[in-house]
C-alpha positions in Angstrom: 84.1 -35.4 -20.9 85.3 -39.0 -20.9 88.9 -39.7 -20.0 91.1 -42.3 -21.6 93.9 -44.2 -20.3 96.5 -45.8 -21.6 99.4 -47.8 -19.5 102.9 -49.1 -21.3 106.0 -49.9 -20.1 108.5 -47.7 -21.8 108.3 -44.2 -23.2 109.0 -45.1 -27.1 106.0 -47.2 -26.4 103.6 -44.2 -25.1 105.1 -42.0 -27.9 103.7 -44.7 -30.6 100.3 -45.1 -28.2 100.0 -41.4 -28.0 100.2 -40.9 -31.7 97.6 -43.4 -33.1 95.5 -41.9 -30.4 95.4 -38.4 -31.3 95.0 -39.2 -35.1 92.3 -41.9 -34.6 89.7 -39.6 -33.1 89.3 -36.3 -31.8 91.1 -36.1 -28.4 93.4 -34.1 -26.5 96.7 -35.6 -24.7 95.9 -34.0 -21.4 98.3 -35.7 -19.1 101.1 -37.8 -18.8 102.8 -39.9 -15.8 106.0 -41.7 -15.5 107.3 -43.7 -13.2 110.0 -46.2 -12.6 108.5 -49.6 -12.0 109.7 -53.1 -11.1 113.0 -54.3 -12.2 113.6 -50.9 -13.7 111.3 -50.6 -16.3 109.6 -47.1 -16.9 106.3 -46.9 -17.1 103.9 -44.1 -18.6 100.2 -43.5 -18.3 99.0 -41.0 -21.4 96.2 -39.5 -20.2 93.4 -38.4 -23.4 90.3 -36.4 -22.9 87.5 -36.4 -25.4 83.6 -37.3 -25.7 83.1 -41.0 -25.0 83.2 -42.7 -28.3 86.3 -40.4 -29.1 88.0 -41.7 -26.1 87.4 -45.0 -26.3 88.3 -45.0 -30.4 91.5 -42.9 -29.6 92.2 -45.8 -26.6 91.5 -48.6 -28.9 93.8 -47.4 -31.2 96.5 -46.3 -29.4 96.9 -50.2 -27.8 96.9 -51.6 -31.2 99.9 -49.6 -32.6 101.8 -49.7 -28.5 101.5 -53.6 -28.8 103.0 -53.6 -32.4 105.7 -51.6 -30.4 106.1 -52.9 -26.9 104.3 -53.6 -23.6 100.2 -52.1 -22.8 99.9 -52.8 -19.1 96.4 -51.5 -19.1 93.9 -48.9 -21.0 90.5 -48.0 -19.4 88.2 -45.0 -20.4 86.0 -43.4 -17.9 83.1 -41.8 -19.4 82.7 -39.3 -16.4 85.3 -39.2 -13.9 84.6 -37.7 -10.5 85.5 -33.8 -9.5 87.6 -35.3 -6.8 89.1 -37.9 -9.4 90.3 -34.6 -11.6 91.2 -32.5 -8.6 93.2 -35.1 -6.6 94.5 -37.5 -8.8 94.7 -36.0 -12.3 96.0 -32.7 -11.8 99.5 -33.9 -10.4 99.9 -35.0 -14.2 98.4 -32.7 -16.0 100.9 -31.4 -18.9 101.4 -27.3 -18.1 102.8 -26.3 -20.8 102.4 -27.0 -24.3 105.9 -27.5 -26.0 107.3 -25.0 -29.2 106.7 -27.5 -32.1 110.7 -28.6 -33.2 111.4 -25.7 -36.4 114.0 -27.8 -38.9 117.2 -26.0 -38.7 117.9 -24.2 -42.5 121.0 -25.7 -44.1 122.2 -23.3 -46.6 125.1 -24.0 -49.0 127.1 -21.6 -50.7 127.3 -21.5 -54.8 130.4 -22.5 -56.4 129.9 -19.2 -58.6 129.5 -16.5 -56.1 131.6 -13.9 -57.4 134.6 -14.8 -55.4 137.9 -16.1 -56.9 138.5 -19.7 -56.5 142.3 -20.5 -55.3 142.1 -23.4 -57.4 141.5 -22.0 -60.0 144.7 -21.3 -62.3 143.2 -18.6 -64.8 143.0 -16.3 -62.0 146.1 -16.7 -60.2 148.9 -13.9 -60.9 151.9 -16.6 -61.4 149.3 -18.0 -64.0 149.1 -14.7 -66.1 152.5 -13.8 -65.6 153.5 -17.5 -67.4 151.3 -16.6 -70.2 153.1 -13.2 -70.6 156.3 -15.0 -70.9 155.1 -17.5 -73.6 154.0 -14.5 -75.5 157.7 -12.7 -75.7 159.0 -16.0 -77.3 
């Protein structure tokens, strides 16, 4: 398995990157690293996994769309990275834990015509059918 890289400054950036990565070719977001860099700027590293010309596709197109966005610091792909490379390095940023997709809350409204009485509404109120009475006895 080939691993890809990609290196922006800024998550927004590495959201975008991320994105045309995983819909350019068939690859799996397998890690991602953050860090607070010079002058304050955050940087983040995705990390893809894939076959080779799926990594390097998925890198390609992920620095196209980031530099429409922001900053690409660097992208390499590794077509066979070393045990100790995964073991050592990789796995402090590997993702654990894949996230509940986000479920749109259900806004529901209530019918004007639901069966209940509408205070506004003068044909129901008492005082209304009383005033009618009295029109009717003169």
């Amino acid at each position: 398995m080939a691993l890809g890289l990609i290196e922006t400054v800024g998550y927004t950036t590495a959201v975008s990157a991320a994105d045309a990565a995983v819909k350019a070719a068939d690859v799996e977001i397998i890690g991602l690293e953050k860090i607070i860099g010079v002058k304050g700027y955050v940087g983040v590293t995705v990390h893809l996994s894939g076959d080779v010309a799926a990594v390097t596709s998925a890198v390609e197109a992920g620095k196209k769309q980031a530099e429409k966005v922001g900053v690409i610091v660097s992208t390499e792909v590794i077509a066979r990275t070393h045990h100790d490379v995964n073991a050592k390095l990789l796995s402090k940023f590997m993702l654990k834990n894949e996230p509940e997709p986000v479920k749109p809350k259900r806004v529901t409204k209530k019918k004007a015509n639901d069966g209940t009485k509408n205070q506004s509404d003068s044909t129901s109120s008492p005082r209304t059918k009383k005033n009618k009475k009295d029109e009717n006895k003169d």
